[in-house]
N, C-alpha and C positions, 0 to 999 in steps of 0.2 A: 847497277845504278844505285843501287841501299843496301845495307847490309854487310854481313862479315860471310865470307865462305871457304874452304880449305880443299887443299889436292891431298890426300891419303891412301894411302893404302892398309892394306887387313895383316899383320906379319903372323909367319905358321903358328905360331903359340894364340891367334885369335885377337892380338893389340893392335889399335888401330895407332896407327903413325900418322899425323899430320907434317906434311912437307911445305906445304905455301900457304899462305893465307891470301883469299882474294877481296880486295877493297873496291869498293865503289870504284868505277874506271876501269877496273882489270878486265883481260880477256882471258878466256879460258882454254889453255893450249893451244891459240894463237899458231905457233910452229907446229904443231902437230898435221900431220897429211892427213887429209878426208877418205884419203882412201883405207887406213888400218885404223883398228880402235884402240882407244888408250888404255893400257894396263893400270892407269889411276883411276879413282872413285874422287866426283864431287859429291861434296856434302857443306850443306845452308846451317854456318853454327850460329846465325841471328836468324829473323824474319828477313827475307831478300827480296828486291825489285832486281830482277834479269832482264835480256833482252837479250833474243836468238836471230843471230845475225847470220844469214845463209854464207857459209863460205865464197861461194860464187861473185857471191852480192860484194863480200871485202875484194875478194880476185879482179871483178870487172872495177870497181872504185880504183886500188891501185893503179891498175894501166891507164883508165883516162886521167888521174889526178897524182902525179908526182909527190903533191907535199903529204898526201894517205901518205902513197909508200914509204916515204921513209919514217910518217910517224907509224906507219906496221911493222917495219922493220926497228925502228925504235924498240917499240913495246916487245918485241922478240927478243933483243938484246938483255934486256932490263930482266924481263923473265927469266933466260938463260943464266945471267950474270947472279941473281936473285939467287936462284935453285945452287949456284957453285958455293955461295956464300954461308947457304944450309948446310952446306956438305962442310967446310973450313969450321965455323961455327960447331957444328957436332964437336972437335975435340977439343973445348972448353970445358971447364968447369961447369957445374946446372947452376951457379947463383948469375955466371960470366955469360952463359947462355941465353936465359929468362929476360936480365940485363939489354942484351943484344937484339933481343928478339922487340922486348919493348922500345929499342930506340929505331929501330927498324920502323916497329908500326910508325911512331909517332913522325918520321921524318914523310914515309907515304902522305901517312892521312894529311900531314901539312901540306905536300904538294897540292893535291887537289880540293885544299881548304876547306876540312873536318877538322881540325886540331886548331888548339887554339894557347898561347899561353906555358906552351908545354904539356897540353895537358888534351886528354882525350877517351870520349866515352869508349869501352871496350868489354862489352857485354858477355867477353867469355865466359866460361867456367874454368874452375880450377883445372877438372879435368881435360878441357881442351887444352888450354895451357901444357900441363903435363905429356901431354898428345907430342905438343910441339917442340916437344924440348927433350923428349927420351926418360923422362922420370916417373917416377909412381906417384897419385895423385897425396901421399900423405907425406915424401919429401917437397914435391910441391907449395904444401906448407909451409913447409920450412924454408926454403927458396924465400919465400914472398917475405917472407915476417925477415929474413935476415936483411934483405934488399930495404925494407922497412927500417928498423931499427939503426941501420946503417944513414940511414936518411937520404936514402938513394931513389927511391918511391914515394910515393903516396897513394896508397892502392886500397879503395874500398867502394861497397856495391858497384862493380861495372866500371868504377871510373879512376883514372891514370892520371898524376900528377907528378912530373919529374923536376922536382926542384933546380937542379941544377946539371944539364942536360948534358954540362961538358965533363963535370966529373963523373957521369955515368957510362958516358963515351967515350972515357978514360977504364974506366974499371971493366967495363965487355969487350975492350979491343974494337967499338966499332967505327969504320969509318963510311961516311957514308957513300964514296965514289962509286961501287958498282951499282951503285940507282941512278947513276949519270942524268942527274937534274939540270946542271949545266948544257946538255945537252938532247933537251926535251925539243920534242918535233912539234 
């Protein structure tokens, strides 16, 4: 309901990788069966408002109410689509990545009307940042100040300002169809 949260995992050398970020409105493995546990860790990289919605409780909602279902199936989709887009994104460049990443968030958080202007509070840390993206928190640096000086960003204490949304849409390769907002339930 509030908050930023991420799907990760611990890699054998002990780095934590973050793979999704979860926004206000996400569900959390959504697709996943109740009956095995997930090989992912959540973890709360703001203060979070949750809410635990009994499996059953979506399963019976689905059957009696059609337009759930296909906004359940929706949000499966999106996920899905989301996580491939991680995996494509990986063999980028880290400034083309970070880029990607930020236009990502800001296209979300505008769906569900958090973003405003282009711009958007984003309370991470460098370090998660770095998490998200496969780099060390002191190329990270370097990321961000180039994205900066390029005039691609506007990025300080917590908060995102992307001047110009299309040239940096241009520079990360992103598009934003696999968030199939045209096609929200």
């Amino acid at each position: 309901m509030d908050g930023i949260a991420c799907r990760y995992t611990i890699r054998p050398d002990g780095q934590r990788r973050i793979v999704h970020f979860l926004l206000p409105g996400d569900f959390y493995d959504l697709h996943a069966s109740a009956h095995f546990a997930s090989d992912w860790h959540l973890g709360a990289l703001t203060r979070c408002l949750v809410v635990d919605v009994q499996r059953q409780t979506l399963e019976d909602l689905a059957v009696r109410h059609s337009g759930i279902a296909r906004g359940l199936w929706w949000a499966t989709l999106v996920e899905l689509e989301t996580a491939r887009e991680w995996i494509v994104n990986d063999s980028r460049p880290a400034d083309k990545r970070l880029g990607h990443l930020f236009c990502e968030l800001l296209f979300r958080l505008q769906m569900v009307g958090l973003a405003q202007d282009n711009s958007y509070d984003l309370r991470l840390t460098q370090i998660d940042l770095a998490d998200a993206i496969a780099v060390s928190f002191v190329h990270m640096n370097r990321i961000i100040q180039s994205l900066r000086s390029n005039d691609l960003i506007i990025y300080q204490r917590g908060y995102i300002k992307i001047p110009d949304f299309g040239r940096l849409c241009e520079f990360s390769e992103f598009e934003s169809t696999f968030l199939h907002a045209s096609q929200t339930a």
